[in-house]
ZALO-568952 format. One record per residue (C-alpha): residue number from 1; residue in three letters; z negated, y negated, x negated. Coordinates in steps of 0.1 Angstrom, whole numbers, plus 2048, in hexadecimal, padded with zeros to 3 digits. Layout:
[NUM, 'ala', [Z, Y, X]]
...
//
This chain:
[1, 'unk', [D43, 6D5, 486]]
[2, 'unk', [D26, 6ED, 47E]]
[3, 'unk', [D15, 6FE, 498]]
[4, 'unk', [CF3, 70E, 49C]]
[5, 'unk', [CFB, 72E, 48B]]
[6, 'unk', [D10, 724, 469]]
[7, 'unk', [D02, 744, 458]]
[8, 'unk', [D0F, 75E, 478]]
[9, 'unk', [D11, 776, 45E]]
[10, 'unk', [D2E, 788, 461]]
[11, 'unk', [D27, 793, 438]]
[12, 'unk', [D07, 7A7, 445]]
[13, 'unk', [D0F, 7CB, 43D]]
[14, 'unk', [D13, 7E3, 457]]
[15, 'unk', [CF5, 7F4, 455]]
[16, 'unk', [CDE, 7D3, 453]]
[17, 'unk', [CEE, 7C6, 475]]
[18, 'unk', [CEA, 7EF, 487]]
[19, 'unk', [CC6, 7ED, 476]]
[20, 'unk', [CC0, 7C7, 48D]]
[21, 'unk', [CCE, 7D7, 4AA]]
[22, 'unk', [CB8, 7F1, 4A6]]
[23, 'unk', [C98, 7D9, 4A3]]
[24, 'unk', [CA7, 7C1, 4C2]]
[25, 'unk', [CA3, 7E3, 4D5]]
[26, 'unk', [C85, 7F0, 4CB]]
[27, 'unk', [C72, 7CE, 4D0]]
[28, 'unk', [C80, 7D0, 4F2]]
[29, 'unk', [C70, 7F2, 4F5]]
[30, 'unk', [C51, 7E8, 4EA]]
[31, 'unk', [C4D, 7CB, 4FF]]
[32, 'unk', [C59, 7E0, 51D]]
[33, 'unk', [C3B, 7F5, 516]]
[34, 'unk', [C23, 7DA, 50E]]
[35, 'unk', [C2F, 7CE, 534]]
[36, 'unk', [C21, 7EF, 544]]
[37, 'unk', [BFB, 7E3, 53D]]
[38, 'unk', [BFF, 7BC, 538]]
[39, 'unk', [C0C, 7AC, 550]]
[40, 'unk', [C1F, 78A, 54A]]
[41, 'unk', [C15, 777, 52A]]
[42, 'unk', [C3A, 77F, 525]]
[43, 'unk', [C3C, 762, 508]]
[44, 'unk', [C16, 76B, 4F5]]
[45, 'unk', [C26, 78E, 4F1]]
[46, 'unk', [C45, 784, 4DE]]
[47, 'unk', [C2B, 76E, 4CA]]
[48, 'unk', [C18, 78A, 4C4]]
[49, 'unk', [C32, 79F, 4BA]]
[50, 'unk', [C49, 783, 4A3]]
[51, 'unk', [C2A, 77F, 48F]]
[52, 'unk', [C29, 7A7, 48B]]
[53, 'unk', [C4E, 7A5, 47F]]
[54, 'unk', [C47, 789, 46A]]
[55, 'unk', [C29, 799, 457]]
[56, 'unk', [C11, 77F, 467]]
[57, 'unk', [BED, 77C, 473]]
[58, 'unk', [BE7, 76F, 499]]
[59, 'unk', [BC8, 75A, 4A7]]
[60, 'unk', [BC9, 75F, 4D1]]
[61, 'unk', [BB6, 743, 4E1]]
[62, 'unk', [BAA, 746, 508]]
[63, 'unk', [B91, 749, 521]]
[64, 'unk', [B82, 767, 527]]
[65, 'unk', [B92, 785, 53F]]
[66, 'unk', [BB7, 77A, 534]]
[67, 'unk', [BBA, 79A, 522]]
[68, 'unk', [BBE, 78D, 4FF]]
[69, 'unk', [BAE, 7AF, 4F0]]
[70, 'unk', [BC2, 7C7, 508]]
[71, 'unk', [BE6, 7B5, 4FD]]
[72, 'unk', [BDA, 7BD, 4D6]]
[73, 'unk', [BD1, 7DF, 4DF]]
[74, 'unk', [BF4, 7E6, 4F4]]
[75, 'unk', [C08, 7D4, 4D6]]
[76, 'unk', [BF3, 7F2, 4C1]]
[77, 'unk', [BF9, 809, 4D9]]
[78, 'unk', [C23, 806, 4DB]]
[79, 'unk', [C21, 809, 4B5]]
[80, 'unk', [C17, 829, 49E]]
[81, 'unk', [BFE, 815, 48D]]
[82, 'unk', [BD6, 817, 489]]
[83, 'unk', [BC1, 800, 49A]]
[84, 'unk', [BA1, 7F3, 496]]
[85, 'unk', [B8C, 7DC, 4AA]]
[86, 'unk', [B6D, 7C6, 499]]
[87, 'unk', [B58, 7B2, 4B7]]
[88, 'unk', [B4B, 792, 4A5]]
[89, 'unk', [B25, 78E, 4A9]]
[90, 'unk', [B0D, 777, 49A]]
[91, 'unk', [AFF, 791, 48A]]
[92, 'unk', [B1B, 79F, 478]]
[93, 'unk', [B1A, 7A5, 451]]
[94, 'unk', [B3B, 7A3, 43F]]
[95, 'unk', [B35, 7C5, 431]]
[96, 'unk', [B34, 7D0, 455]]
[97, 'unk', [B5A, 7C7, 453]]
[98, 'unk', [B65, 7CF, 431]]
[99, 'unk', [B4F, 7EB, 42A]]
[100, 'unk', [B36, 7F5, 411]]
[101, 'unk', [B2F, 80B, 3F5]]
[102, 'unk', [B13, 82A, 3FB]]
[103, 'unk', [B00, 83B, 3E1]]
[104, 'unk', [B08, 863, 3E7]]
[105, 'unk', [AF7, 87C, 3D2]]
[106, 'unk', [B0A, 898, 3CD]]
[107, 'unk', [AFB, 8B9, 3DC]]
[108, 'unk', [B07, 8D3, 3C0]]
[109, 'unk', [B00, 8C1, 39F]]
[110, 'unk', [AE6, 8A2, 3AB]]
[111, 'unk', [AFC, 88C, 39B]]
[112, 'unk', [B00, 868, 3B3]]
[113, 'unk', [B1A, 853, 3B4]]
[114, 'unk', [B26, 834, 3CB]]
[115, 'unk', [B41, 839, 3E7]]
[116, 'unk', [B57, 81D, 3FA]]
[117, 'unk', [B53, 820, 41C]]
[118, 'unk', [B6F, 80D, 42E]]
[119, 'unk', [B65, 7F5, 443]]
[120, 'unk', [B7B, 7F1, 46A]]
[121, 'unk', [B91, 7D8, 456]]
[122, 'unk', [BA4, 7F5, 446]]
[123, 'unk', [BBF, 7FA, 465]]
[124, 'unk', [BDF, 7ED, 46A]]
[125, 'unk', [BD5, 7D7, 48A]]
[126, 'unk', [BB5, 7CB, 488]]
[127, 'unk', [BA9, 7BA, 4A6]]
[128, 'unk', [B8F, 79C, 49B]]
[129, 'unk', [B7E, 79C, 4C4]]
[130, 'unk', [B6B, 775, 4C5]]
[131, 'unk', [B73, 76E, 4A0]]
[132, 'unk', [B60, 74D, 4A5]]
[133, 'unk', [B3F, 75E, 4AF]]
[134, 'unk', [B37, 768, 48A]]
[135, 'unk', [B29, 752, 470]]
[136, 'unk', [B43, 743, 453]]
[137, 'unk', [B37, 75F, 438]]
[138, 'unk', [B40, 77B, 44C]]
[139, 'unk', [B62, 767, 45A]]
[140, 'unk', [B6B, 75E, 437]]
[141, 'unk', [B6B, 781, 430]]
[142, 'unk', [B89, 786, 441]]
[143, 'unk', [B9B, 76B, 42B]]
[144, 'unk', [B9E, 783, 40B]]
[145, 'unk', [BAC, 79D, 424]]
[146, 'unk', [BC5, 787, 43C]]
[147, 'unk', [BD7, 775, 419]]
[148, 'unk', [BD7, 792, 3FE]]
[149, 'unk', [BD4, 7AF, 418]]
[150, 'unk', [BB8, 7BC, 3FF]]
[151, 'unk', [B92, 7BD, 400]]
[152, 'unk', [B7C, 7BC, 3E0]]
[153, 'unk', [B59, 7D0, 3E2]]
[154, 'unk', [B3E, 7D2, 3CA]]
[155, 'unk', [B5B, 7C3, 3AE]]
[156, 'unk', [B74, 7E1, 3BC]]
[157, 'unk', [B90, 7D5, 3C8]]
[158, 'unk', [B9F, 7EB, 3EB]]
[159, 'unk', [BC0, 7E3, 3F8]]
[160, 'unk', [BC6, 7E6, 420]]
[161, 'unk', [BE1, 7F7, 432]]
[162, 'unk', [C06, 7EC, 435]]
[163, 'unk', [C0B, 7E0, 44A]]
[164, 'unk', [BEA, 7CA, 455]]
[165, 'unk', [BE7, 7B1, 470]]
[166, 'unk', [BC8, 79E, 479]]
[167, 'unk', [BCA, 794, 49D]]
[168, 'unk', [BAE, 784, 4A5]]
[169, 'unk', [BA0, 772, 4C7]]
[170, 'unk', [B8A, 752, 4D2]]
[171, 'unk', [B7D, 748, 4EC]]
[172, 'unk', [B7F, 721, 4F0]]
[173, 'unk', [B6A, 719, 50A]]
[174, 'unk', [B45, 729, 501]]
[175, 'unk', [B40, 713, 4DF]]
[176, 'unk', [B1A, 714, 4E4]]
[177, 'unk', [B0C, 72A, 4C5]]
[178, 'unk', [B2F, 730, 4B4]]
[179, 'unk', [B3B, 72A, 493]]
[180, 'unk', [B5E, 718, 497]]
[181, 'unk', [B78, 721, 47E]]
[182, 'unk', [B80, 70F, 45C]]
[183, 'unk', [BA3, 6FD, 45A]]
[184, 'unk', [BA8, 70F, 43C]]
[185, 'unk', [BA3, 735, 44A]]
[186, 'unk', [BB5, 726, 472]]
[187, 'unk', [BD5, 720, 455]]
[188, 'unk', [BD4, 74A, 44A]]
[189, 'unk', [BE3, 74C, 470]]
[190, 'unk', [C08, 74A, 477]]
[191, 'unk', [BFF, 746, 499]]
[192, 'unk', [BEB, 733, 4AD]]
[193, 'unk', [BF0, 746, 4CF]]
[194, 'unk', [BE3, 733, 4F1]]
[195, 'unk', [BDF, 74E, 509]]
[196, 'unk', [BDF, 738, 533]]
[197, 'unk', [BD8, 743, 554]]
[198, 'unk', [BF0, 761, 566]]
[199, 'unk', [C05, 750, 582]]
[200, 'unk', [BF7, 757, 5A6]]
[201, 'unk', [C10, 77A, 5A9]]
[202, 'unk', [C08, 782, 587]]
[203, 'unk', [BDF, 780, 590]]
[204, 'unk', [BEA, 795, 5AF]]
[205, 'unk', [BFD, 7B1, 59C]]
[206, 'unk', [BE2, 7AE, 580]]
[207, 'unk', [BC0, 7B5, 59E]]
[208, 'unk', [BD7, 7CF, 5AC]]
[209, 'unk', [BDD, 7E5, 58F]]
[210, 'unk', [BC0, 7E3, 581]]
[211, 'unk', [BA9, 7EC, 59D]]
[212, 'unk', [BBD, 80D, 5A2]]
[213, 'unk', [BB7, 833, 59B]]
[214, 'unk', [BDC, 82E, 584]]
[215, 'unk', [BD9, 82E, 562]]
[216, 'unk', [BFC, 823, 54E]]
[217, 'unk', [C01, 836, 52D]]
[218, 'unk', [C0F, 820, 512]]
[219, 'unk', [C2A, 838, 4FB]]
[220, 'unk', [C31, 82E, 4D7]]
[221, 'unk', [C53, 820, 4D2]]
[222, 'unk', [C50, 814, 4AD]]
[223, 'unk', [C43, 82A, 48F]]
[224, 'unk', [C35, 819, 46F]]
[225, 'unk', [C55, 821, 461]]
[226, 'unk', [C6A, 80F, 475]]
[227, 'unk', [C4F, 7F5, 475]]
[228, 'unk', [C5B, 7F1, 450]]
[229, 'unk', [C7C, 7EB, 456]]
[230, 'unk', [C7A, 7D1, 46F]]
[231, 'unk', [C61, 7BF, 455]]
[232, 'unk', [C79, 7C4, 43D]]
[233, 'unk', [C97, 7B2, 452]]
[234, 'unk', [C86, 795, 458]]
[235, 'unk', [C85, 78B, 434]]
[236, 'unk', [CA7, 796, 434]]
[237, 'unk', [CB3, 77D, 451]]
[238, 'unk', [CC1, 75E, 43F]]
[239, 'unk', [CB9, 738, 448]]
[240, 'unk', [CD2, 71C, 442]]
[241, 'unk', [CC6, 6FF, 42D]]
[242, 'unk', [CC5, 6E9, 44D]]
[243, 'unk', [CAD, 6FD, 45F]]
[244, 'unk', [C98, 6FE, 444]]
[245, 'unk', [C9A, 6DB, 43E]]
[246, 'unk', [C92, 6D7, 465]]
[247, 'unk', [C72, 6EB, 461]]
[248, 'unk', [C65, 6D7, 442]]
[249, 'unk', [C6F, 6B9, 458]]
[250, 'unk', [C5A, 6C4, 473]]
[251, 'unk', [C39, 6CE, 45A]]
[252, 'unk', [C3A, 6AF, 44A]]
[253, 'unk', [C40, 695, 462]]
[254, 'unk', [C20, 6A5, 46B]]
[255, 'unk', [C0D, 695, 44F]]
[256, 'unk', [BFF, 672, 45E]]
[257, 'unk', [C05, 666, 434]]
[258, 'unk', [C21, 670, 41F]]
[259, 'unk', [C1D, 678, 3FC]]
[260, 'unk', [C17, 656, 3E4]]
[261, 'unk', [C35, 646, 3DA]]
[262, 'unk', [C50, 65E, 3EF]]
[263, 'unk', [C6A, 651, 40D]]
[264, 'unk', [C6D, 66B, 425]]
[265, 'unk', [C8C, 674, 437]]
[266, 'unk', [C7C, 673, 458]]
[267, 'unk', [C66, 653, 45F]]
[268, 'unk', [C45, 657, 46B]]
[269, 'unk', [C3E, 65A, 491]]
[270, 'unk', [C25, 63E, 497]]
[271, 'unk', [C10, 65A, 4B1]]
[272, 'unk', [C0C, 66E, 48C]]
[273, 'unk', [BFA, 651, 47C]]
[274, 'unk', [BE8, 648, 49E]]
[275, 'unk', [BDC, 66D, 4A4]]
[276, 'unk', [BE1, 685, 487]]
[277, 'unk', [BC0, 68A, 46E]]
[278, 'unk', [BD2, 6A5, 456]]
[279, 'unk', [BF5, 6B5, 45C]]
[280, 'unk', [BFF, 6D7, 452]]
[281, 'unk', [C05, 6E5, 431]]
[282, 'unk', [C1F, 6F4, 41E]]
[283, 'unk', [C18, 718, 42E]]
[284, 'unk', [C23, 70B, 451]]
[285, 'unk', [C42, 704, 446]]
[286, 'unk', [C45, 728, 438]]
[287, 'unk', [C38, 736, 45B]]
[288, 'unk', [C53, 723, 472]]
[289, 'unk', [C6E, 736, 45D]]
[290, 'unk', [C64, 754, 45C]]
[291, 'unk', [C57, 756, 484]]
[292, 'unk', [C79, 742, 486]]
[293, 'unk', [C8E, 764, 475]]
[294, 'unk', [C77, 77A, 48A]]
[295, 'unk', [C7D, 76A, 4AA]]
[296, 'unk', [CA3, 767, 4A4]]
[297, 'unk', [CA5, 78E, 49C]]
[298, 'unk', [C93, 797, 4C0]]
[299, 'unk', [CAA, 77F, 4D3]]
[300, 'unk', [CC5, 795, 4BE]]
[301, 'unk', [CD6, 779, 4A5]]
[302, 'unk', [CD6, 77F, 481]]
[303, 'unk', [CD3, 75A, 476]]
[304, 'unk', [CB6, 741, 47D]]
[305, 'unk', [CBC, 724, 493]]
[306, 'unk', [CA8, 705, 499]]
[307, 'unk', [CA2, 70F, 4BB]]
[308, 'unk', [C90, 728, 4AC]]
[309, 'unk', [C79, 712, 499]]
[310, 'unk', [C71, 6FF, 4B3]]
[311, 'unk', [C67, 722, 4CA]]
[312, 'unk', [C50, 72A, 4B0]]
[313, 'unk', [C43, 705, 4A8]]
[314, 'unk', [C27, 703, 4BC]]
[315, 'unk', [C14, 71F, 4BA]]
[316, 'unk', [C1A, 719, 492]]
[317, 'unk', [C0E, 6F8, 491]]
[318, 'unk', [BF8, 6F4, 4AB]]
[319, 'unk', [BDB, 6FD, 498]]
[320, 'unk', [BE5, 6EE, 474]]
[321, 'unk', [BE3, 6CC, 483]]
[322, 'unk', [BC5, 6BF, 489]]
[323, 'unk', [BC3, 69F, 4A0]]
[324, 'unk', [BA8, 686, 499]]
[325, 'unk', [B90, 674, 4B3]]
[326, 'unk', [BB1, 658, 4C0]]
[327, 'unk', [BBC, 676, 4CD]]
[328, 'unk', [BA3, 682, 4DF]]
[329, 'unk', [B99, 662, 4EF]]
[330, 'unk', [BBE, 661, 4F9]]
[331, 'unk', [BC0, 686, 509]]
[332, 'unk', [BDA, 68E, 4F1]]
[333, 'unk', [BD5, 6B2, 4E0]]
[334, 'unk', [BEB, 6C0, 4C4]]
[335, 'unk', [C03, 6D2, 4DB]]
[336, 'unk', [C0D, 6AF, 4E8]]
[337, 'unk', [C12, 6A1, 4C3]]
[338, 'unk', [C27, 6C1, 4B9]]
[339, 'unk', [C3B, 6BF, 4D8]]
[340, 'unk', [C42, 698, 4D3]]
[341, 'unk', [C4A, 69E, 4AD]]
[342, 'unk', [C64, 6B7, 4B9]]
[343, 'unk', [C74, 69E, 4CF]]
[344, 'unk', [C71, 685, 4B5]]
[345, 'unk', [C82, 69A, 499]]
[346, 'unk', [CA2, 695, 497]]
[347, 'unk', [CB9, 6B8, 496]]
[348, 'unk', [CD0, 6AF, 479]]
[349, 'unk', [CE3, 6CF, 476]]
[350, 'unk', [D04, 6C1, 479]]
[351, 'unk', [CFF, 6A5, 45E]]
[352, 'unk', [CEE, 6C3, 445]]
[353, 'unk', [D11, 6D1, 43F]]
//
């Protein structure tokens, strides 16, 4: 009778398994660092730093004074990587972001020529502060960037730092003169990251450390190099058929109507086709497995599980779905339809082999 790990992989070669224990411990590290500054949000962390692993962008949704910008800058800070931060205004140009070219004149001969200035975007962590506070031109500049990690100026193309990250925040309650996101630029995120309320001690340790004369000093426990390599595992991390099977499962039962003319192998819920407008696409799918082979990696396995694809479900596919107005009237918001599709999908790994 299978189990959840068929592919322990015993074949891995020496160094691949010493190079995961080696990435197991360092995360550790890193969060333990991340910890000295931020305290809980134990769970938005790991998020934070599986979508690292898994070469992903993250989009952190919360009120304001949860300390969404201060967990970006501590991830930055743990890790030897540049950082930049861009606050979103109204008034922001997308040159302002990408950069520009400048007419310099050369002192010696007379002669002028244009130079690319880099823009803020060219870091490794780029922190997008109130991403919806900017109009669509200057948000869709950061499409180019987030999907083909380049930027093209003035018919030049630039290519950005690996590795690059945009983490970028939103504030969901002040909607009064902001410019939501498109569906189409919400789907360059891996993660949709809902950052709550501390607990009641956590508020208390939170006032008491930060109205002190100490100041913690975050140290740098992961160097670009060994950034790298843990990038580089995670494609390396294998996924039997059935958990990939489980995580199309899961993106398509998403879809309130299936393509013409095809039987699916899981029936539609009927809450789908009461409360689902459009499901996710093809690139969700792609994003549960490999935050799935991250996440599997930091709890130290070298094979995915469907208990990791569920972990990672929500903050995947929370923003790809996008409920219609049944669902509002009913108080229902697409956390509750991913959770219920979950529940509803039925795990099949021991009828896969």
């Amino acid at each position: 009778m299978p189990t959840d790990n068929p592919v322990e992989l015993t074949a891995l070669e020496p160094e691949i398994l010493e190079t995961a224990e080696r990435l197991r411990i360092g995360a550790a590290k890193l969060l333990a660092e991340c910890s000295k500054v931020i305290v809980g949000q134990t769970d938005v962390m790991e998020q934070l730093l599986i979508a690292v692993l898994a070469r992903g962008h993250c989009l952190l949704v919360g009120v304001p004074g949860l300390a969404k910008t201060l967990m970006v800058r501590t991830l930055s800070d743990g890790m030897n990587l540049t950082f930049s931060r861009v606050q979103f205004t109204p008034d922001l140009m997308p040159s302002d972001i990408t950069g520009t070219d400048i007419l310099q004149e050369d002192k010696a001969s007379g002669a002028r020529s244009f130079r690319f200035v880099q823009g803020p975007i060219f870091a490794n962590i780029v922190l997008a502060d109130e991403i919806n506070r900017t109009p669509p031109k200057t948000q869709a500049a950061l499409l180019e960037a987030m999907q083909e990690r380049q930027v093209t100026v003035a018919g030049h193309r630039h290519v950005l730092p690996d590795p690059f990250f945009v983490l970028a925040t939103q504030n969901p309650i002040e909607q009064e003169g902001t410019y939501p996101l498109p569906e189409a630029q919400q789907d360059r995120f891996m993660f949709n990251i809902r950052v709550d309320y501390p607990s009641e001690e956590e508020e208390v340790r939170i006032i008491e450390a930060t109205t002190s004369a100490n100041k913690t000093r975050i140290h740098r426990v992961i160097t670009e190099a060994e950034l790298h390599a843990m990038q580089e595992l995670v494609l390396q991390v294998p996924a039997a058929e059935y958990v990939i099977r489980y995580a199309s499962r899961l993106v398509r039962t998403t879809r309130p109507v299936a393509k013409n003319g095809e039987v699916s192998s899981v029936p539609m819920p009927d809450f789908v086709k009461k409360y689902v407008s459009w499901g996710a696409g093809p690139r969700a799918g792609q994003s549960l497995i490999m935050a799935a082979k991250a996440r599997a990696l930091l709890k130290g396995r070298t094979y995915v599980a469907i208990e990791d694809v569920k972990a990672v479900a929500l903050p995947v596919l929370r923003h790809r779905v996008i409920a219609n107005y049944n669902a509002e009237a009913d108080g229902v918001t697409t956390d509750d339809i991913v959770k219920r599709l979950i529940a509803a999908i039925p795990r099949e790994a021991e009828n896969e082999r």
